[in-house]
N, CA and C atoms as an extended XYZ file, in Angstrom:
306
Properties=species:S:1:pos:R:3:atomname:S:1:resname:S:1:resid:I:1 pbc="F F F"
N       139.144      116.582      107.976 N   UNK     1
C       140.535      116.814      107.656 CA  UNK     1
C       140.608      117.921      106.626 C   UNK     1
N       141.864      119.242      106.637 N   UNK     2
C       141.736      120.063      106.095 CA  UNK     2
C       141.896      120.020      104.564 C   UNK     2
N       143.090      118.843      104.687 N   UNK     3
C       143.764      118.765      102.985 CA  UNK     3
C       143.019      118.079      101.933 C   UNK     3
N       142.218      116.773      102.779 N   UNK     4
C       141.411      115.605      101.395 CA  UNK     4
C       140.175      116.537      101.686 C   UNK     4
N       139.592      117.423      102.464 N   UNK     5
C       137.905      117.948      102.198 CA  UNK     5
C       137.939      119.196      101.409 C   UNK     5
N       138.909      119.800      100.657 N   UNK     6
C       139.120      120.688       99.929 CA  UNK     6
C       139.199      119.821       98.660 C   UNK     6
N       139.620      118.601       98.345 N   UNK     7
C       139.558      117.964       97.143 CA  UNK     7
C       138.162      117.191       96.816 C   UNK     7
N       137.951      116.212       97.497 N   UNK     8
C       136.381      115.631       97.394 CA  UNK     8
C       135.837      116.302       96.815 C   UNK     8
N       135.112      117.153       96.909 N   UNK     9
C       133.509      117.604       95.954 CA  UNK     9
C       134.007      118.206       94.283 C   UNK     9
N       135.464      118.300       94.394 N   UNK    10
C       135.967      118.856       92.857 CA  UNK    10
C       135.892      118.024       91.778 C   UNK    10
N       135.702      116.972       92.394 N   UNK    11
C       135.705      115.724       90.844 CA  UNK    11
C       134.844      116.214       89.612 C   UNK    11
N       135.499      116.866       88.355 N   UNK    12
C       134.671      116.608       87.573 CA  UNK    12
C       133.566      115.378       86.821 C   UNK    12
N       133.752      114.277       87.365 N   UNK    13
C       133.638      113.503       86.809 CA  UNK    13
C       132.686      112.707       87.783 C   UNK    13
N       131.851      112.996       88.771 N   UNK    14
C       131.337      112.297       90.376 CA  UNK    14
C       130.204      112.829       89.844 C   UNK    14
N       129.315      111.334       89.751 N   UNK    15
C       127.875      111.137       89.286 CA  UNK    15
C       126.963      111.663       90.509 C   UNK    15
N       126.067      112.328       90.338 N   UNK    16
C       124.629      112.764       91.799 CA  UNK    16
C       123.875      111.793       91.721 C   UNK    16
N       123.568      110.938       92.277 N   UNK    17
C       122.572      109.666       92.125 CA  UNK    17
C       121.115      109.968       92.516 C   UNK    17
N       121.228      110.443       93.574 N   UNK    18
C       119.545      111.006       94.504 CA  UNK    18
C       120.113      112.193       95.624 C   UNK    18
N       119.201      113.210       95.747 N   UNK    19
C       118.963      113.866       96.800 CA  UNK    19
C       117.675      114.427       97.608 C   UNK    19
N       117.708      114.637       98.789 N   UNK    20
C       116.716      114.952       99.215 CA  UNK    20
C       117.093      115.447      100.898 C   UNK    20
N       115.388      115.399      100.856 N   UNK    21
C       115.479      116.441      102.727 CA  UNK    21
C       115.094      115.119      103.463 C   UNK    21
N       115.318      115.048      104.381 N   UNK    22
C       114.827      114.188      105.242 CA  UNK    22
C       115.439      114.400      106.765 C   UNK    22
N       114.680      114.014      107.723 N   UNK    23
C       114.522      114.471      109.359 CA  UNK    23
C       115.751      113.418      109.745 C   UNK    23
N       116.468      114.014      110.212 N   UNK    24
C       117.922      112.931      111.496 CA  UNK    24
C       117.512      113.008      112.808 C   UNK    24
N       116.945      111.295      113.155 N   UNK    25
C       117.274      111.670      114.893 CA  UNK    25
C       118.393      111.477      115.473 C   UNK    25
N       119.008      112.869      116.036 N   UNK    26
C       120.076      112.877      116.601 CA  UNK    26
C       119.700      113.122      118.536 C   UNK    26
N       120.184      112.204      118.734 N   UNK    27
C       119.970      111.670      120.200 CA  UNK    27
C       118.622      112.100      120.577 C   UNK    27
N       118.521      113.333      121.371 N   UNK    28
C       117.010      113.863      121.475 CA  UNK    28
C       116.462      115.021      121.019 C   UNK    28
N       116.627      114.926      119.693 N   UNK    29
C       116.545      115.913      119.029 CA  UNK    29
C       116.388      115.410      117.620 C   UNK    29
N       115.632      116.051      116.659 N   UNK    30
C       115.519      115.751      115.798 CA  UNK    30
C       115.933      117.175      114.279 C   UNK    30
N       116.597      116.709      113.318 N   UNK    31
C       117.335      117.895      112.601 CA  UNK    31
C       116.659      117.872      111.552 C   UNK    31
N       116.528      118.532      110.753 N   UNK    32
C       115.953      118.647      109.515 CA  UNK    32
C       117.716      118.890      108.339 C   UNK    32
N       117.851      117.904      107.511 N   UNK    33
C       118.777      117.580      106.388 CA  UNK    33
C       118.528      117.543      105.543 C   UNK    33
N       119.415      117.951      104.295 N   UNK    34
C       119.703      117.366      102.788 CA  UNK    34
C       120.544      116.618      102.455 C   UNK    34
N       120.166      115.546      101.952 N   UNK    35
C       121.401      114.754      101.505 CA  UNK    35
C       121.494      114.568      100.167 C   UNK    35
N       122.796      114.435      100.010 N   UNK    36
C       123.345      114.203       98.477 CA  UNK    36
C       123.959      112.879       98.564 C   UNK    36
N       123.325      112.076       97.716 N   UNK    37
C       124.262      110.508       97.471 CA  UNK    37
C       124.755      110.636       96.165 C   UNK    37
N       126.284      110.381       96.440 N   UNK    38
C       126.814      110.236       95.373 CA  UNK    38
C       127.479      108.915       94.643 C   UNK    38
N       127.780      109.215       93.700 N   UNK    39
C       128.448      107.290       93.487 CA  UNK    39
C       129.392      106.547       94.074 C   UNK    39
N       130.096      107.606       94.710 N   UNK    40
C       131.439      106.777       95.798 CA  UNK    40
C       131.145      107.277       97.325 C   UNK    40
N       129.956      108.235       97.213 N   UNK    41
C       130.021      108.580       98.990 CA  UNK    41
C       128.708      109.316       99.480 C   UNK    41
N       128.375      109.552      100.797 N   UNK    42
C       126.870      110.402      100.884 CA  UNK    42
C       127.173      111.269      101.809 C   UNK    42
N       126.953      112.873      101.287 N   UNK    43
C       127.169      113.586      101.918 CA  UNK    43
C       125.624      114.156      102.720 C   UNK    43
N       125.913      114.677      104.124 N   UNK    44
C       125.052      115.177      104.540 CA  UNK    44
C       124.918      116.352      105.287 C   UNK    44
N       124.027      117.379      104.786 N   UNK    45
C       124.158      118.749      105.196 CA  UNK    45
C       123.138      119.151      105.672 C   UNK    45
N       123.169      120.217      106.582 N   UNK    46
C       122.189      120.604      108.101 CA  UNK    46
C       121.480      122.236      106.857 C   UNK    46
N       120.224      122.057      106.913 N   UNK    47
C       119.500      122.959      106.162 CA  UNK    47
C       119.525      124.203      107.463 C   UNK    47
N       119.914      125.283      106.925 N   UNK    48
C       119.797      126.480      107.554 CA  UNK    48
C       118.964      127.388      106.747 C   UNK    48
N       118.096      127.832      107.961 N   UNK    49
C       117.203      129.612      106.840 CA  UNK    49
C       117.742      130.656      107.545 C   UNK    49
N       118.319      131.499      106.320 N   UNK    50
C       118.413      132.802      106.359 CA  UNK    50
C       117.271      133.687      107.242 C   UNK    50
N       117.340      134.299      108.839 N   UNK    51
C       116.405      135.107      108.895 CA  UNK    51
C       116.140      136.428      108.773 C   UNK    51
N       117.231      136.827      107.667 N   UNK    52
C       117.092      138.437      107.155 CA  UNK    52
C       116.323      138.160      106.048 C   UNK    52
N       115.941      139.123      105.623 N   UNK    53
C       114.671      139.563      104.414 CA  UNK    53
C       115.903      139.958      103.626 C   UNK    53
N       115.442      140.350      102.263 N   UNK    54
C       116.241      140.776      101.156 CA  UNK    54
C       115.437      142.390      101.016 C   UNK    54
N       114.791      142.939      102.095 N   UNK    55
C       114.788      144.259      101.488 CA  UNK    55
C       113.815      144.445      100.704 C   UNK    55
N       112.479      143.868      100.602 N   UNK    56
C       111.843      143.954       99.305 CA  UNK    56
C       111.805      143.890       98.228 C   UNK    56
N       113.082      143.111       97.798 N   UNK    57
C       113.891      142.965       96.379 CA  UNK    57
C       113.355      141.440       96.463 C   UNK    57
N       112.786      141.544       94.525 N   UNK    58
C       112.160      139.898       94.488 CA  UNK    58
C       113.205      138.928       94.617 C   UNK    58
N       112.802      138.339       94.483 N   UNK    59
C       113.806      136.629       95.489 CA  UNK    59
C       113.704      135.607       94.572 C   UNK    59
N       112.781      136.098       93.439 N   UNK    60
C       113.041      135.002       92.161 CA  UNK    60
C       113.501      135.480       90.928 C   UNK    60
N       114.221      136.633       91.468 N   UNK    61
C       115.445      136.606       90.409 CA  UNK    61
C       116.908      136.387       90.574 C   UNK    61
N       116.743      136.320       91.987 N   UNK    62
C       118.210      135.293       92.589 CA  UNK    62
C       118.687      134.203       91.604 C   UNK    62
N       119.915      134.503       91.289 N   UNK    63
C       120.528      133.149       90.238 CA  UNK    63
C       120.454      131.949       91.067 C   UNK    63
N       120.018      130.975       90.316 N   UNK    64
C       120.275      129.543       91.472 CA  UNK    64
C       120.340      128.220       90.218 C   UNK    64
N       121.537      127.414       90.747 N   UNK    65
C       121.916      126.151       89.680 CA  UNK    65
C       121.175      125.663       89.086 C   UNK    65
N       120.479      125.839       87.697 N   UNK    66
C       119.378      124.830       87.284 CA  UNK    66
C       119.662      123.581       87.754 C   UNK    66
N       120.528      123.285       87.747 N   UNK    67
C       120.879      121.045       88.314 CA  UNK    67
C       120.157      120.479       89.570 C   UNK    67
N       119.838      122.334       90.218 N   UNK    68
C       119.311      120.996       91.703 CA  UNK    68
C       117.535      121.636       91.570 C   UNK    68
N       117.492      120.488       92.664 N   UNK    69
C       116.197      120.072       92.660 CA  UNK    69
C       115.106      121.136       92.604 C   UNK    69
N       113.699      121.572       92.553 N   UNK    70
C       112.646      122.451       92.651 CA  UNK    70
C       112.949      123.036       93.638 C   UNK    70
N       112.957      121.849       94.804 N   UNK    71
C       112.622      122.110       95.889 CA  UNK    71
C       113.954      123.032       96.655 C   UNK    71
N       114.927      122.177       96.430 N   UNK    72
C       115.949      123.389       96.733 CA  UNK    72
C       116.602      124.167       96.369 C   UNK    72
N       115.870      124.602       94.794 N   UNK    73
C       116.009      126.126       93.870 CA  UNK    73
C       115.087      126.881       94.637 C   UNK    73
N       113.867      126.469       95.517 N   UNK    74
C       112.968      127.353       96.522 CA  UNK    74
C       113.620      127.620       97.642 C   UNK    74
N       114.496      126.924       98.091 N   UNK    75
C       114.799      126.690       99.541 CA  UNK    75
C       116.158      128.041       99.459 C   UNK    75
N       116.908      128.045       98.348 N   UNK    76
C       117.883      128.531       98.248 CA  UNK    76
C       117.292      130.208       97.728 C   UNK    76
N       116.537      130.398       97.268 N   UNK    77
C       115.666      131.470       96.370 CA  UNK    77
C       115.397      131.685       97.632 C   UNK    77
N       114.689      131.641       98.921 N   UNK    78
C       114.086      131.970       99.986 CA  UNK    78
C       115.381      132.277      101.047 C   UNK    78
N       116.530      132.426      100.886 N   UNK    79
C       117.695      132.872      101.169 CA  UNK    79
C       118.383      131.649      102.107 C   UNK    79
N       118.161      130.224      102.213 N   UNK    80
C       118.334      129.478      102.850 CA  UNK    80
C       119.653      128.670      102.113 C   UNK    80
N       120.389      127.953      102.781 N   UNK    81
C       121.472      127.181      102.670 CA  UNK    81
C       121.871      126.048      103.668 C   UNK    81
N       122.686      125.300      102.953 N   UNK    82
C       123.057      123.906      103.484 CA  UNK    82
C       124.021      123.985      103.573 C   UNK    82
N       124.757      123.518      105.178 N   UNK    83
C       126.292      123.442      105.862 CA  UNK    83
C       126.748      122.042      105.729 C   UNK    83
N       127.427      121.477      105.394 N   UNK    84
C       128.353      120.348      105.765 CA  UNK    84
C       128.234      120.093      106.943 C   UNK    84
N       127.646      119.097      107.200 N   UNK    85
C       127.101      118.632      108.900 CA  UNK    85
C       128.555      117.525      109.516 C   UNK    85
N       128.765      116.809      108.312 N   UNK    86
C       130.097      115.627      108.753 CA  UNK    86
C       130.866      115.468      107.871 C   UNK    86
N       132.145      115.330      108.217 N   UNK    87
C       132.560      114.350      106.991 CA  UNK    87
C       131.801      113.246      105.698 C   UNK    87
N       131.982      113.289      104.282 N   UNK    88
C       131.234      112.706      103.657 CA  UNK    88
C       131.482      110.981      103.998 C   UNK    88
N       130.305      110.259      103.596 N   UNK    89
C       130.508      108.978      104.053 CA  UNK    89
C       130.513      107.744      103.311 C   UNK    89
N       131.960      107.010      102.757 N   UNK    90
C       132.225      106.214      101.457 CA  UNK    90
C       130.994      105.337      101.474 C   UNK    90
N       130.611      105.205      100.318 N   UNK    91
C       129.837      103.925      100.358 CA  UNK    91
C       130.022      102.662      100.605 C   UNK    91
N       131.406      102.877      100.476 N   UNK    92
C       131.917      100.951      100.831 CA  UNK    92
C       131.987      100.987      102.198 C   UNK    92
N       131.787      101.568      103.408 N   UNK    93
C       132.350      101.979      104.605 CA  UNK    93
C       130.508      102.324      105.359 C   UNK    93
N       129.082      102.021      104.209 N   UNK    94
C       128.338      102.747      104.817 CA  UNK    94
C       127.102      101.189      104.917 C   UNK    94
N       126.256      101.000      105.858 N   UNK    95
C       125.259       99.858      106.184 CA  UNK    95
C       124.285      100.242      106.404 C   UNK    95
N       123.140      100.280      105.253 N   UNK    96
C       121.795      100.506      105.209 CA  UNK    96
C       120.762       99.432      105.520 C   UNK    96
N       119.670       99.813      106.850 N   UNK    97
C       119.094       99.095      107.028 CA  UNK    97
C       117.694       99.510      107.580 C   UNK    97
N       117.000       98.963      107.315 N   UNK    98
C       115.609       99.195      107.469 CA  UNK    98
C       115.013       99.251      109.055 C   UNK    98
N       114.340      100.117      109.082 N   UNK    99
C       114.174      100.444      110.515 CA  UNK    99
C       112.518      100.789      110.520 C   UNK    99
N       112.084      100.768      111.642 N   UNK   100
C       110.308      100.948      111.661 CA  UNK   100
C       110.161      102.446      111.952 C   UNK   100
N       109.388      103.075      111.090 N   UNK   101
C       108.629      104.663      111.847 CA  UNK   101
C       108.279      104.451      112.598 C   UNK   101
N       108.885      105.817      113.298 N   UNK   102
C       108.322      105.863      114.726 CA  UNK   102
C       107.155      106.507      115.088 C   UNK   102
């Protein structure tokens, strides 16, 4: 929806609890993600790489948020970014359950 997904992520005040990468099987296919859990909801975003070069210009002097993780101050430094894959998903509205590797 156009009007409440322009407000969501503005909260000054919306705690980051955990994030990370982890593989989605989506039907027959499998995606490579980042997710962000937050204290009222979990968002999840589809990791994309940039496949242009920067030109020979170093890539670690790219500004990037001290707040997030190593791994995706590298990911983002290496010209890569994360899309909004779905709508974010409330926690009261979400059922975690343990499942076997496949």
């Amino acid at each position: 929806r156009e009007n409440s997904s322009e407000n969501i992520l503005s909260s000054a005040n919306r705690l980051l609890l955990h994030e990370g990468r982890l593989m989605l099987a989506e039907s027959t296919r499998l995606l490579d993600v980042y997710l962000f859990l937050f204290e009222d909801f979990l968002l999840i975003t589809k990791i994309k790489r940039n496949k242009k070069k920067y030109g020979g210009s170093d890539t670690s002097l790219i500004p990037v948020c001290p707040s997030l993780t190593p791994e995706l101050q590298s990911f983002v430094r290496e010209g890569g970014f994360c899309t909004v894959l779905d709508q974010p998903i409330p926690l009261d509205r979400l059922i975690l359950k343990n499942v076997e590797p496949v």
